[in-house]
LORO-323032 format. One record per residue (C-alpha): residue number from 1; x negated, y, z. Coordinates in pm, whole numbers, plus 50000, padded with zeros to 5 digits. Each point is the difference from the previous one (the first is absolute). Layout:
N
<pos->NUM	c1->X	c2->Y	c3->Z>;
...
END
This chain:
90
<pos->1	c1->06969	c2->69252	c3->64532>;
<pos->2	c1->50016	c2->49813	c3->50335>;
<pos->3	c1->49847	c2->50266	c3->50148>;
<pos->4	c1->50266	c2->50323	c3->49893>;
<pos->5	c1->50262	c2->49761	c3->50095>;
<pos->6	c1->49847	c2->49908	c3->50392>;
<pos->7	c1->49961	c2->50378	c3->50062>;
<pos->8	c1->50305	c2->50116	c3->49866>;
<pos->9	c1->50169	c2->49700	c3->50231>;
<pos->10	c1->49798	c2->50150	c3->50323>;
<pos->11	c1->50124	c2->50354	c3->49915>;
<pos->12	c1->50318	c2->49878	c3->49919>;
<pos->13	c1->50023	c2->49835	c3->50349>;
<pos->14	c1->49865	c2->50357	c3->50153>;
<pos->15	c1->50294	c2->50180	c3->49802>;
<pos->16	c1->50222	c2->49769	c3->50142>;
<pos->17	c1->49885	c2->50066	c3->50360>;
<pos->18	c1->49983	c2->50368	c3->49974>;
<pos->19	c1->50366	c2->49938	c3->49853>;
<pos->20	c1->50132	c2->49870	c3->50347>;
<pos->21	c1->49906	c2->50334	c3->50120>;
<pos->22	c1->50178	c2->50241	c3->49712>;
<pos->23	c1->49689	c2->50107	c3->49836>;
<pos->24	c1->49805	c2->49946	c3->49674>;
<pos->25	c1->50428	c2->49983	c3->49853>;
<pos->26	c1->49899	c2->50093	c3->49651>;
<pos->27	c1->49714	c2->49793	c3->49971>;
<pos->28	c1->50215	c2->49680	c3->50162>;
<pos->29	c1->50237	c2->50069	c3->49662>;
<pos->30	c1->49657	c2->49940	c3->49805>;
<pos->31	c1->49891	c2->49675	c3->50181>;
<pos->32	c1->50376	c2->49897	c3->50004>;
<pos->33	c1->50010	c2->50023	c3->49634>;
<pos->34	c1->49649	c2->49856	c3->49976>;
<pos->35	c1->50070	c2->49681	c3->50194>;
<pos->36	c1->50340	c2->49931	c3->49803>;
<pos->37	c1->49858	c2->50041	c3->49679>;
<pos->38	c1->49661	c2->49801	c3->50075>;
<pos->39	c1->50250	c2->49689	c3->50138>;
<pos->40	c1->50230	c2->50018	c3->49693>;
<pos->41	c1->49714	c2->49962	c3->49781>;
<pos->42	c1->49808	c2->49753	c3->50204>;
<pos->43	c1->50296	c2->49799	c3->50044>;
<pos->44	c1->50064	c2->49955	c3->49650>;
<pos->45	c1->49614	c2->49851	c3->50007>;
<pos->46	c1->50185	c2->49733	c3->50195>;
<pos->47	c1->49867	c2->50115	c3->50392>;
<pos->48	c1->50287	c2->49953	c3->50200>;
<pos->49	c1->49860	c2->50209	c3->50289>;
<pos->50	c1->50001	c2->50270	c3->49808>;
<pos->51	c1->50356	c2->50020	c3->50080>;
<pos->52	c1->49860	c2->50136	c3->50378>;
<pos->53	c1->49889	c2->50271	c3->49795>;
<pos->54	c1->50281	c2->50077	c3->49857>;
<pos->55	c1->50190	c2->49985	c3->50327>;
<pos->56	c1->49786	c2->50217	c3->50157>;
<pos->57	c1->50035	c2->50252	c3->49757>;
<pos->58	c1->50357	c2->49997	c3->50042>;
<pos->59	c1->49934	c2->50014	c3->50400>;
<pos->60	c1->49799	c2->50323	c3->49945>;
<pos->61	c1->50321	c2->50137	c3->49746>;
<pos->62	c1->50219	c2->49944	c3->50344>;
<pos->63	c1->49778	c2->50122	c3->50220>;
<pos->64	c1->50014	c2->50342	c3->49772>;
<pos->65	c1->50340	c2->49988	c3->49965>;
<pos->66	c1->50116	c2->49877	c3->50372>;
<pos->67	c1->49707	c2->50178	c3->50195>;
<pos->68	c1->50022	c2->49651	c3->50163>;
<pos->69	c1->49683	c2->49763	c3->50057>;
<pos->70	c1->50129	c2->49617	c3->50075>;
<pos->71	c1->49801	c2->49776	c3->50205>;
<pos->72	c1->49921	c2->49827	c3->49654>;
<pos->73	c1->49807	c2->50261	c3->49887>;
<pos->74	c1->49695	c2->49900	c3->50252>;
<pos->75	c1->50013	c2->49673	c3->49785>;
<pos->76	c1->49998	c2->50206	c3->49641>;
<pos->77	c1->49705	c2->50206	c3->50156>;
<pos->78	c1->49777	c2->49646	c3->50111>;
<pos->79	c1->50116	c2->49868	c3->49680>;
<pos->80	c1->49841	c2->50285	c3->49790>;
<pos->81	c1->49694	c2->50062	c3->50240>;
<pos->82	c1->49877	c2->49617	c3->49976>;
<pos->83	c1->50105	c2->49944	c3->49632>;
<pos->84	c1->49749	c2->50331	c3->49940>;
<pos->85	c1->49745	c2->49864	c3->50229>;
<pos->86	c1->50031	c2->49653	c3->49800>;
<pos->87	c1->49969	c2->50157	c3->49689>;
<pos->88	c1->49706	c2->50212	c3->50083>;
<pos->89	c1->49813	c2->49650	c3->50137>;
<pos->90	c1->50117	c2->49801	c3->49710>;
END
């Protein structure tokens, strides 16, 4: 299970680049929706960083909304690519 969760961290991380350039929008809804729903149910496990997930699915909701990428959303990307890479390893 490990595994589906690393790679859909890595894509995740690729939506959220592709994001910072306007594309893949209706896919980033999908991953944003993903990544919220994953934290709420991971943090109710009792892992706290979960809660990263969670805020970067609500980074990807403003980034829909907005059109605007913050500076923070380099971190959410690095976040998601090494937790994926982790998890794959692991």
């Amino acid at each position: 299970m490990l595994f589906v969760f690393g790679i859909l961290d890595i894509l995740s991380a690729l939506v959220l680049f592709l994001l910072k350039f306007g594309l893949l929008s209706k896919l980033g809804l999908v991953v944003g929706i993903y990544l919220f729903v994953k934290g709420f149910f991971f943090l109710f496990g009792g892992d706290y960083l979960s809660l990263l997930d969670i805020f970067t699915g609500l980074f990807i909701f403003y980034v829909l909304i907005s059109g605007n990428f913050l500076l923070i959303g380099h971190l959410f990307m690095v976040w998601l690519l090494q937790k994926g890479i982790f998890s794959l390893l692991g």
